[in-house]
C-alpha positions, 0 to 999 in steps of 0.5 A: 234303686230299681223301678218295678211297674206291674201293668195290668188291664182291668181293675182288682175289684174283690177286696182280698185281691187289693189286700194281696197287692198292697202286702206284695208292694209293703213288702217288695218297697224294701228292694224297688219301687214298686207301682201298679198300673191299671188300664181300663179293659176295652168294652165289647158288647154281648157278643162280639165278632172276631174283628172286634175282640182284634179291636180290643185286643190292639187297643188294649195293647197300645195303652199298654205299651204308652203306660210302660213308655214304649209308645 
């Protein structure tokens, strides 16, 4: 059976979002595995400069690519 894993930065917080992805993954469950993966969003303060948003960005990127196994 195939694998499907959905990353994602950042956390659903709105109920009716959280709804929504549990009704997709009842569904979805019939023809893969289905997962979703939340990483964490970078902190950045009120107003960040262009180097810290790249910062963020990269970091975000890394744990990206170490959660789908590319790292």
């Amino acid at each position: 059976m195939m694998s499907v894993a959905l990353l994602c930065v950042g956390k659903l917080k709105e109920k009716y979002w959280r709804d929504a992805c549990a009704e997709y993954e009842k569904r979805l469950s019939a023809f893969c595995r289905f997962r979703i993966v939340e990483i964490p969003e970078s902190r950045l303060p009120e107003n960040p400069s262009a180097a810290q948003v790249a910062s963020a960005l990269e970091e975000e990127g890394r744990k990206l690519l170490a959660a789908a196994g590319g790292a």
